[in-house]
PAGUGU-440404 format. One line per field, with one value per residue (C-alpha): x negated, y negated, z negated; residue number from 1. Coordinates in Angstrom, 2 decimals. Layout:
// residues N
X <- (X, ...)
Y <- (Y, ...)
Z <- (Z, ...)
k <- (NUM, ...)
***
This chain:
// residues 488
X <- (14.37, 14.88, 15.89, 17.36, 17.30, 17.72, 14.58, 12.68, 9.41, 8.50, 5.47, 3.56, 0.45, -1.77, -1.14, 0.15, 2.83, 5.79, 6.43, 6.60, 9.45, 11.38, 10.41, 11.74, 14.69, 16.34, 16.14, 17.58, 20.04, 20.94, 20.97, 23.61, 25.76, 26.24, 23.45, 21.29, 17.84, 14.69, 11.42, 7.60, 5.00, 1.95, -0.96, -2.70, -0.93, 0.08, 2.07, 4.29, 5.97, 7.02, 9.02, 10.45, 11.79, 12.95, 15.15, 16.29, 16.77, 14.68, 10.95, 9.10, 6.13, 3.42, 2.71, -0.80, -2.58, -5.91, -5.76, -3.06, -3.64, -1.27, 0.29, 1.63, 3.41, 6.81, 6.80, 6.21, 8.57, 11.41, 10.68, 11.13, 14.02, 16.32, 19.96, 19.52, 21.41, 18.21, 14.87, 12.47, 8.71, 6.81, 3.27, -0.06, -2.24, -1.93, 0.15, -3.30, -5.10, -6.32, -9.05, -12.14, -14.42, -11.42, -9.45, -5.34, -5.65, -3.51, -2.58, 0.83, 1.30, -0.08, 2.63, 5.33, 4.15, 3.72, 7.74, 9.14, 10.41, 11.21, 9.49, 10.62, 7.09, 7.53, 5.93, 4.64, 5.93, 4.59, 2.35, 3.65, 6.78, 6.13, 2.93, 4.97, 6.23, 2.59, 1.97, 4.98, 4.23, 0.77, 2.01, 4.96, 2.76, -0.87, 0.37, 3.33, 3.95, 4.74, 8.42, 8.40, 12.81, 12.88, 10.96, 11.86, 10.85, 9.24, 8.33, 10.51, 10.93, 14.01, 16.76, 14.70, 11.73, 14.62, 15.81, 12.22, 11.18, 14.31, 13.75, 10.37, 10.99, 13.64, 10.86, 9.65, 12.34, 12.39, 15.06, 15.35, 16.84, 16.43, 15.17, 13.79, 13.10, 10.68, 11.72, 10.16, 10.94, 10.75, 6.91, 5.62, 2.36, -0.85, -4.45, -7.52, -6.07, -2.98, 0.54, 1.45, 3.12, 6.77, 5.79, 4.09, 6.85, 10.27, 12.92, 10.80, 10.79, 14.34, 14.62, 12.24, 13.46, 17.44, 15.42, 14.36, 17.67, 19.20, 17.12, 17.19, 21.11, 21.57, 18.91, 18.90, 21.14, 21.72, 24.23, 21.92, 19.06, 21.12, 21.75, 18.03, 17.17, 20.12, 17.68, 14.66, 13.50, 14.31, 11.55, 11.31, 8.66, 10.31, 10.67, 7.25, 8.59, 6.04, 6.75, 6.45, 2.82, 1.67, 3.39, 1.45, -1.75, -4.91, -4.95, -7.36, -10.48, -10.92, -13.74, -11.82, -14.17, -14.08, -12.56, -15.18, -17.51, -18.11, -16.24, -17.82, -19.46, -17.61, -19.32, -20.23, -17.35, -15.03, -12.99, -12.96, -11.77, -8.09, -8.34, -7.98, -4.88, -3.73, -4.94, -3.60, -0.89, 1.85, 2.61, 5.80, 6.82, 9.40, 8.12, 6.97, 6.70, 2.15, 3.13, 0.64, 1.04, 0.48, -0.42, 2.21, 3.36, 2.05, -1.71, -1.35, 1.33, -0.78, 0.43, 1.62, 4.95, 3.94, 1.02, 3.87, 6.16, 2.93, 2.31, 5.66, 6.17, 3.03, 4.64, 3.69, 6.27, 5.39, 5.64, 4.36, 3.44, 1.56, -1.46, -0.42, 2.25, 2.05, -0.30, -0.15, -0.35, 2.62, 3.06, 1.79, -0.71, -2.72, -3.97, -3.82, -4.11, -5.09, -4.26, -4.88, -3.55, -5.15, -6.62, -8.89, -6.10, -4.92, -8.57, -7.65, -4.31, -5.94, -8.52, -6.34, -4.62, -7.38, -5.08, -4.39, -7.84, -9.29, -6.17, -7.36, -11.75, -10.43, -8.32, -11.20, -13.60, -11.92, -12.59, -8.82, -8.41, -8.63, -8.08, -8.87, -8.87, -10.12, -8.04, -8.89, -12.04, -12.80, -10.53, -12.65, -15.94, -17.49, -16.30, -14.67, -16.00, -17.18, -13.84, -14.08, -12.44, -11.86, -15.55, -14.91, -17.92, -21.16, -20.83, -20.06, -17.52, -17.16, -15.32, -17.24, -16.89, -17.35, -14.04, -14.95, -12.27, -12.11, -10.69, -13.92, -14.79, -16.08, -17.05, -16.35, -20.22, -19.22, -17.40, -14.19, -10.81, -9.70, -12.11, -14.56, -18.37, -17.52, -14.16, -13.62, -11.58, -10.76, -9.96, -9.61, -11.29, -9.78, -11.35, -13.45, -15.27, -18.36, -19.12, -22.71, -24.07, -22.63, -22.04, -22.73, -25.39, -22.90, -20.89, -17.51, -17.71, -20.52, -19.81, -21.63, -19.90, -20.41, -23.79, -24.95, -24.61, -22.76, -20.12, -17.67, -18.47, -17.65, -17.92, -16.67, -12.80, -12.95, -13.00, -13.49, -13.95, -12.98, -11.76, -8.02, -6.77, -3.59, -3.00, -0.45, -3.47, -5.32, -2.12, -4.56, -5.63, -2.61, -2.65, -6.00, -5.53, -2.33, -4.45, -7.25, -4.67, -3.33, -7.33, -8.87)
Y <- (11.32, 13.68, 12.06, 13.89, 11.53, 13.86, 13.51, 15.17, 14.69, 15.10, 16.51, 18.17, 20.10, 17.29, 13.74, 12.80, 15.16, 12.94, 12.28, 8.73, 8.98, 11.72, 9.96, 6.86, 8.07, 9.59, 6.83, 4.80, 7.55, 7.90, 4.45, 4.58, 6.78, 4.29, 5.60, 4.21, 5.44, 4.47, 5.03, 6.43, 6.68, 9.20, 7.38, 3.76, 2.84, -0.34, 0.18, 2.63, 1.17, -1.72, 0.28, 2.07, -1.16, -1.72, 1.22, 1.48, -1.95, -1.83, -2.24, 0.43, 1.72, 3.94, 6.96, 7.59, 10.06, 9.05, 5.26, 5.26, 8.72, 12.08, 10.50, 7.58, 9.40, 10.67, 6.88, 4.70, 6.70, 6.84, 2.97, 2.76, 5.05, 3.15, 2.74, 5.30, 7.80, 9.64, 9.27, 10.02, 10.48, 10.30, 12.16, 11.52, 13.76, 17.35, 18.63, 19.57, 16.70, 14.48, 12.41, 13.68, 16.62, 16.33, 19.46, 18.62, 15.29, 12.77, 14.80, 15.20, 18.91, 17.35, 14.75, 17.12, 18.86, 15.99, 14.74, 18.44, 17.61, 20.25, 19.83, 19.32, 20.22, 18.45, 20.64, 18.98, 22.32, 20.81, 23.52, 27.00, 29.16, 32.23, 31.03, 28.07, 31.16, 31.91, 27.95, 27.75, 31.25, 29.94, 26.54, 27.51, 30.39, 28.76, 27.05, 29.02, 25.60, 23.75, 24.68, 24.11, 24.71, 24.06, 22.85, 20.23, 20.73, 17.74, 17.20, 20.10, 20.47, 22.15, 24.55, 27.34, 26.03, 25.45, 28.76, 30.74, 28.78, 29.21, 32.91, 33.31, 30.62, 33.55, 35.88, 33.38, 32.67, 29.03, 27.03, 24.80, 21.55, 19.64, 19.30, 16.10, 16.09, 14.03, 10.13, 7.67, 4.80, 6.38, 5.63, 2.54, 1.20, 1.46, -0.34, -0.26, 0.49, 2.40, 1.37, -3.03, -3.72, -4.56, -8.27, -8.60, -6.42, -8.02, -7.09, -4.14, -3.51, -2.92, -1.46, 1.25, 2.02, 2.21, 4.48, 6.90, 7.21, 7.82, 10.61, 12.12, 11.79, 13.72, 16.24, 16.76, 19.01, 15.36, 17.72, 20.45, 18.06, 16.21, 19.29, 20.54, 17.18, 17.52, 20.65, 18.81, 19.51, 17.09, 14.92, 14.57, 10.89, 7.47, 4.91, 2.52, -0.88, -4.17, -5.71, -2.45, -1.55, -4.86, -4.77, -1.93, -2.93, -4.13, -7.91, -9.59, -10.03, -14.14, -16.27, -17.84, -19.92, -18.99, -21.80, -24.86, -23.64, -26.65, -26.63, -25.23, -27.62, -28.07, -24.99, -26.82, -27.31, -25.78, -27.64, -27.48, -24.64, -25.49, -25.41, -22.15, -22.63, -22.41, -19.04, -17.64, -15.24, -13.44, -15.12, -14.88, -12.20, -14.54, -17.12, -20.40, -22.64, -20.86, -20.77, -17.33, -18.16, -15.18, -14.62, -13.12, -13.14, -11.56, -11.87, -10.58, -7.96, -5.66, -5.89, -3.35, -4.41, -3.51, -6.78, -9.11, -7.48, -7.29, -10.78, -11.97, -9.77, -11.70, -14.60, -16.04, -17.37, -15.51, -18.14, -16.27, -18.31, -18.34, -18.75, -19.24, -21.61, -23.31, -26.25, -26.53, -24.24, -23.88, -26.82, -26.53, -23.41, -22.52, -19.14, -17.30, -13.87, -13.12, -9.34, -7.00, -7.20, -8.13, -11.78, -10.76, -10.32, -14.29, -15.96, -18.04, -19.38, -19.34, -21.48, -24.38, -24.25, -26.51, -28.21, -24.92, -23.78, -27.23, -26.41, -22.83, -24.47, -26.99, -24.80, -22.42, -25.15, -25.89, -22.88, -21.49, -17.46, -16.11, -12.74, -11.46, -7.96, -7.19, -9.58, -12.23, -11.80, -12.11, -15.50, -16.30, -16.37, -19.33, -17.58, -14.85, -13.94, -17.34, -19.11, -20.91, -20.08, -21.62, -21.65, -20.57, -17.76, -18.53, -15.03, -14.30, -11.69, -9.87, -7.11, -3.56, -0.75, 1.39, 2.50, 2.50, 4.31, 6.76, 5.83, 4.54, 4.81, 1.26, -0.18, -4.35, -5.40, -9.32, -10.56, -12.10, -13.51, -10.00, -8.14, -7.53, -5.69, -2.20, -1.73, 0.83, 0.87, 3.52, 1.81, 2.22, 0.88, 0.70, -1.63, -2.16, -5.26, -5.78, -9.33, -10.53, -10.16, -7.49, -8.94, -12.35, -13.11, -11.87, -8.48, -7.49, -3.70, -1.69, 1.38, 5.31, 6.79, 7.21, 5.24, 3.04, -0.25, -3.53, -4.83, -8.60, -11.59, -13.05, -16.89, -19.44, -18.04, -16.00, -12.32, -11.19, -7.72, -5.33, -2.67, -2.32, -2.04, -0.64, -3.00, -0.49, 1.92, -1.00, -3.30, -5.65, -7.15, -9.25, -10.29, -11.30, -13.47, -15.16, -15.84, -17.31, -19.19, -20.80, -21.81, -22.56)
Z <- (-20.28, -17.24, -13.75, -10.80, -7.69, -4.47, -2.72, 0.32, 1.24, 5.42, 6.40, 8.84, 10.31, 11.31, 11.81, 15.10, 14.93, 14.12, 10.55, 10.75, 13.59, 11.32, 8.23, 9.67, 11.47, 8.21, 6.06, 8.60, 9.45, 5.47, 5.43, 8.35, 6.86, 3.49, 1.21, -0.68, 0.77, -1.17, 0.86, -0.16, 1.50, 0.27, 0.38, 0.86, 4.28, 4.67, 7.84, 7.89, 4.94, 6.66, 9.03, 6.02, 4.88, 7.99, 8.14, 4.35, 3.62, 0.70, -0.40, 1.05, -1.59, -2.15, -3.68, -3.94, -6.56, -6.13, -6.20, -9.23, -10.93, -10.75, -13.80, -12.46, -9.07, -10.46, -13.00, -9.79, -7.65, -9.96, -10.41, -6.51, -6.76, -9.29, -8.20, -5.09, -3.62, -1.86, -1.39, 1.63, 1.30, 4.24, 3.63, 4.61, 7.22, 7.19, 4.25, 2.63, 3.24, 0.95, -1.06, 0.74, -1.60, -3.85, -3.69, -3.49, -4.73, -2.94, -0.42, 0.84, -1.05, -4.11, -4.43, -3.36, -6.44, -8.59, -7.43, -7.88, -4.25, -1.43, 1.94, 5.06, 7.83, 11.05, 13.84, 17.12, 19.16, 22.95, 23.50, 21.80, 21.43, 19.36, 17.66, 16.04, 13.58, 12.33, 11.97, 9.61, 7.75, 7.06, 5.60, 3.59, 1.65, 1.73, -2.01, -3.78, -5.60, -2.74, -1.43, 2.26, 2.36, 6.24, 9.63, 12.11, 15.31, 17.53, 20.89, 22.21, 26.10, 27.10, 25.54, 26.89, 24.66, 21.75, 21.88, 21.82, 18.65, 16.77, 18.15, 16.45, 13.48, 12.30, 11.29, 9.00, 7.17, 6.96, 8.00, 11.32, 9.86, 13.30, 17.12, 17.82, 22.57, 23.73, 23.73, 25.20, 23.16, 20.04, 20.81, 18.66, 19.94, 18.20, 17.85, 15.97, 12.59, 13.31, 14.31, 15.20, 11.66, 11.88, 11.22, 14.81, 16.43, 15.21, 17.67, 19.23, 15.95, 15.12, 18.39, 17.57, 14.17, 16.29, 18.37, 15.71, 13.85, 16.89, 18.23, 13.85, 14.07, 17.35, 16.34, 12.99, 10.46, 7.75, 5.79, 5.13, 4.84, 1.73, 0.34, 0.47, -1.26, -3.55, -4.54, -6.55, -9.42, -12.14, -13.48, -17.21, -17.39, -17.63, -14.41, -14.48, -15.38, -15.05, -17.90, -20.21, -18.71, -19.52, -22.70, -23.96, -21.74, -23.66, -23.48, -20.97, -22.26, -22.07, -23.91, -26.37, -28.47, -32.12, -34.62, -35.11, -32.29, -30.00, -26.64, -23.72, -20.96, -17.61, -15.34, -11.99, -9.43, -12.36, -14.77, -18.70, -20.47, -22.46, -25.98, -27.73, -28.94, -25.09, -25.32, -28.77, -29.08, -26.57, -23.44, -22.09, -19.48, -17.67, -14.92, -16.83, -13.67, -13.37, -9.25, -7.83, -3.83, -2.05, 1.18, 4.08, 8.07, 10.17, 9.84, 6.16, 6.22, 3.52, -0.06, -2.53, -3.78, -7.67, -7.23, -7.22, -9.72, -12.16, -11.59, -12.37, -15.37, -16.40, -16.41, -12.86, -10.07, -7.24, -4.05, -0.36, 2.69, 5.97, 6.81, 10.25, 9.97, 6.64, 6.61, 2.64, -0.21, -2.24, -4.88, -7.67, -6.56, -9.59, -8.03, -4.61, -3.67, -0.46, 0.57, 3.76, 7.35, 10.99, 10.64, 13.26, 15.72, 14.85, 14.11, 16.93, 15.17, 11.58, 12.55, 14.45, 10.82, 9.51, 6.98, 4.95, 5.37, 3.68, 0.88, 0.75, 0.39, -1.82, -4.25, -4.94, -5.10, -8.70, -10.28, -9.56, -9.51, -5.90, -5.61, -1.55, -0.35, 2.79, 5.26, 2.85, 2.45, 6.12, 5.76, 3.49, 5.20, 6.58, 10.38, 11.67, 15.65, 15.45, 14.56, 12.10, 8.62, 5.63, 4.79, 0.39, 1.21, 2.93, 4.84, 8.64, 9.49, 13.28, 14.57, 15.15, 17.10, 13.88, 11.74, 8.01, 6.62, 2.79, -0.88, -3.45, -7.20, -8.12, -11.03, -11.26, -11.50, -12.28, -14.45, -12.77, -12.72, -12.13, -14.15, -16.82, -15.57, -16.24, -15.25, -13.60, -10.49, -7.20, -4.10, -0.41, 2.65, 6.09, 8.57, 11.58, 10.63, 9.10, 6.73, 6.77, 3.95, 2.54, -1.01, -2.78, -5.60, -7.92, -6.34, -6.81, -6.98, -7.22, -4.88, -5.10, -1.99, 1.29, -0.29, -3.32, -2.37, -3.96, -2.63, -2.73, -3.61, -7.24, -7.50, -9.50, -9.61, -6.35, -5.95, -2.79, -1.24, 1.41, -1.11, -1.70, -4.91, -6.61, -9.57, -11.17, -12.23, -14.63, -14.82, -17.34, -13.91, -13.31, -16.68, -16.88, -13.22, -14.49, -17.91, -15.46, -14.03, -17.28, -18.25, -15.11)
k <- (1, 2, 3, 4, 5, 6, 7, 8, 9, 10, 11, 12, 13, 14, 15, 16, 17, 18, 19, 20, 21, 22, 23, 24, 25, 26, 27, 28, 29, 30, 31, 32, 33, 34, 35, 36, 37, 38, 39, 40, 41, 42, 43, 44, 45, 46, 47, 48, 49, 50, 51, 52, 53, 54, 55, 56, 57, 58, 59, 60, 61, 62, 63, 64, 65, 66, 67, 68, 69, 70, 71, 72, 73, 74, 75, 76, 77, 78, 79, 80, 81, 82, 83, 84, 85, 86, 87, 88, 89, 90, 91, 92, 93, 94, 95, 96, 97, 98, 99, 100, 101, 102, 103, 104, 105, 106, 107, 108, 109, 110, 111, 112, 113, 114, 115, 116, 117, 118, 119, 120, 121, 122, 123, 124, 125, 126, 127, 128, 129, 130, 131, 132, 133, 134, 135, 136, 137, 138, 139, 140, 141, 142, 143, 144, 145, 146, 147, 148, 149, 150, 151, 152, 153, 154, 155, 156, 157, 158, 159, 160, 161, 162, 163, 164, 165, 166, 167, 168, 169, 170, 171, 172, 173, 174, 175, 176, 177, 178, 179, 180, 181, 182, 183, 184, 185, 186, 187, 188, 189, 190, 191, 192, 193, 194, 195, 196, 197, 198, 199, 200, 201, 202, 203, 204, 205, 206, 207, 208, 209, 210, 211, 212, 213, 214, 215, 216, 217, 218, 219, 220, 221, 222, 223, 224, 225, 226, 227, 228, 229, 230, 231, 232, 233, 234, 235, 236, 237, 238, 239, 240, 241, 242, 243, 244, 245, 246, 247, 248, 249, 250, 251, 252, 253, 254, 255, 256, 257, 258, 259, 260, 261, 262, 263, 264, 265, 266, 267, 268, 269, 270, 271, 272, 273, 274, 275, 276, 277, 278, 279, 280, 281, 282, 283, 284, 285, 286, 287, 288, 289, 290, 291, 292, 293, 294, 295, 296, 297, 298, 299, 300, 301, 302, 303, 304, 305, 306, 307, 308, 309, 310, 311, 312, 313, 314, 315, 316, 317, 318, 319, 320, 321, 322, 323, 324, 325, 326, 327, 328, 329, 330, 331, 332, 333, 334, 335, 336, 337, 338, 339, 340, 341, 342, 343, 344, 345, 346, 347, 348, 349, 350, 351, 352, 353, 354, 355, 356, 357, 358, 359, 360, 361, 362, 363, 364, 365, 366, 367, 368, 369, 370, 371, 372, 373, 374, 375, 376, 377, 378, 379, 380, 381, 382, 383, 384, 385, 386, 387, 388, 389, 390, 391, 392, 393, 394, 395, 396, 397, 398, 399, 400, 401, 402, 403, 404, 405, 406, 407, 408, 409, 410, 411, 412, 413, 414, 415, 416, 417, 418, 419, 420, 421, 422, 423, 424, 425, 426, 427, 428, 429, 430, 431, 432, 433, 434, 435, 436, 437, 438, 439, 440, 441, 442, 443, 444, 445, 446, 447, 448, 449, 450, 451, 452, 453, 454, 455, 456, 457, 458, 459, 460, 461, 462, 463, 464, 465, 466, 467, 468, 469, 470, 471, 472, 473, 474, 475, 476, 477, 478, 479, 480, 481, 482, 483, 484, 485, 486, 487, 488)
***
């Protein structure tokens, strides 16, 4: 099976120099002009994606090679891609940045490589004229197997400035698809982790995203930027589908007693396991009433669309909610996942929401699956800079100065409700908080780099842990926490 869906990927020097603005503005100015625009972004960020969505009208997603593998880049794109006119790939870094001591992997070139996909470099041009034609030699032949088919120019000052870098750009012999000026409100205000996610923006928001397509309509060549996308190579893999990966995905591995062996006892603060014959043979892949609540607004705005479609295609209903507004879990909660996003920015408003927290204590307090990454597991702890939270880990958690940031190798050192010891899993950190102690009696992860240490806390049915996960690479995960969800 060979697919063809016209597709660009934006990148540029360094970050800072305006991909997500281009990025943004041409899905939102494809989106404009009546197409169907699906939108990628390389790597584990959270953020940007939302103002993908914003501009395409559809899910934005992730394309990352190190937390998924090479192998499942072109599957999970074309699964984003389904039904679309074009797609837009924002990248990550530099174009040749990626996975730290890891050669190409996950960076921005990689993935163009990976997609068959032409690139479009974005070039902050502020501070050089002639030199900008050295910059753009130097990308577009560093890799002969990354075609860079044009520049767009950001930041430029005047039609002087215009005219002296198309001037120079001719001796390279890359196309100039666009000049974006400098734009005030094209700006979109940062903090500790990156850009405010669209969530905690709303109208400035939209406003921003107007902003961008705007500025990309006026500036930019969208013709010759269709046809240059119209230009991919076509990719011969199927599109990833849920249901199929967990179709052919090793069943969870569950401790289902063996015929005539006496029941288990009731572990403390758990309930009784079902009988086995709740646990024999296929389950079915369409929602059976098993209600997952998941965690959203704007205090938990990190999730990787693929979770939820893996959970459903499980056999889950996926219900979200909000942990700042919502005084009640969903009904009928038999597990919660808890995923990334700034609940240190709203530990004031969590904690007045005592009634969900005592929902959120008393749910794991049965045994239930609770699956927290990161932002949960801070909302987890007993406090977060001394608000208190819903109390499920006897742990502290308080903002730091320090910004631990890089993907990780871990290995699941507990068993769990998403996990067996051993698995193997790579995942992300991105934070500047730090929970006290570090991991529980039982760990999560076990982690080798930057150091050895263990990691998370596994109790009763909680897993808990500042990594960030991509459940597409070991899709046996959501199946196993919708199975823990059945027996718990």
């Amino acid at each position: 099976m060979t697919s063809s869906v016209p597709r660009l990927v934006i990148a540029a020097p360094s970050s800072g120099g305006g991909k997500t603005t281009v990025a943004t503005g041409l899905m939102a100015a494809f989106a404009a002009r009546g197409l169907a625009v699906s939108p990628h972004k390389v790597g584990p960020d959270y953020i940007d994606p939302g103002y993908h969505a914003l501009a395409s009208g559809r899910v934005g997603r992730n394309l990352d090679a190190y937390l998924c593998g090479p192998e499942l880049v072109a599957p999970l794109f074309l699964h984003g891609a389904r039904g679309c006119d074009i797609a837009v790939v924002e990248g990550v870094m530099g174009m040749f940045d990626g996975a730290a001591g890891e050669g190409e992997l996950a960076s921005t070139a990689h993935v163009a490589k990976l997609l068959r996909a032409p690139v479009v470099l974005v070039v902050d041009a502020s501070s050089q004229s002639r030199s900008v034609a050295a910059l753009v030699h130097g990308f577009a032949s560093w890799d002969p197997e990354v075609r860079v088919g044009g520049v767009i120019l950001n930041k430029v000052a005047s039609d002087r400035h215009e005219a002296l870098l198309r001037e120079a750009l001719e001796s390279a012999g890359v196309p100039v698809f666009g000049v974006l000026r400098r734009v005030a409100q094209v700006d979109t205000p940062s903090r500790h982790l990156g850009l405010v996610p669209v969530a905690e923006r709303r109208g400035a928001a939209v406003d921003a995203v107007a902003a961008m397509a705007e500025q990309v309509r006026a500036g930019c060549d969208l013709d010759g930027l269709v046809s240059l996308a119209r230009g991919a190579g076509a990719l011969s893999c199927a599109a990833w589908d849920a249901a199929e990966v967990l179709a052919s995905s090793p069943p969870p591995p569950l401790p289902v007693p063996s015929p005539g062996a006496a029941a288990p006892s009731t572990p403390p603060g758990g309930s009784a396991p079902r009988p086995p014959s709740a646990l024999e043979g296929p389950r079915p892949q369409t929602p059976d009433g098993l209600v997952v609540a998941v965690a959203g607004g704007p205090a938990f705005t990190f999730s990787y669309a693929e979770h939820s479609e893996l959970l459903a295609a499980a056999g889950a209903e996926v219900v979200p909610f909000d942990p700042l507004r919502d005084e009640r879990l969903p009904d009928g909660t038999a597990g919660l996942v808890i995923g990334g996003g700034f609940p240190e920015v709203y530990a004031a408003e969590l904690s007045a929401n005592e009634p969900l927290r005592k929902a959120v204590s008393a749910l794991a307090e049965t045994g239930a699956p609770v699956a927290a990454e990161c932002a949960g597991l801070l909302y987890l702890c007993r406090e977060l800079d001394g608000q208190p939270m819903c109390g499920v880990l006897d742990a502290s958690a308080r903002m730091e100065d320090r910004l631990t940031l890089g993907y990780r190798d871990a290995v699941a050192v507990s068993d769990s409700s998403l996990a067996v010891a051993g698995t193997r899993m790579r995942g992300h950190e991105f934070h500047r908080t730090v929970v006290e102690p570090e991991a529980g009696d039982a760990a999560a992860w076990g982690v080798r780099v930057p150091r050895r240490r263990l990691e998370g806390f596994v109790q009763r049915g909680v897993h808990a842990s500042y990594l960030h996960t991509h459940w597409a690479s070991v899709p046996g995960v959501a199946r196993r926490f919708v199975e823990r969800c059945r027996t718990s």
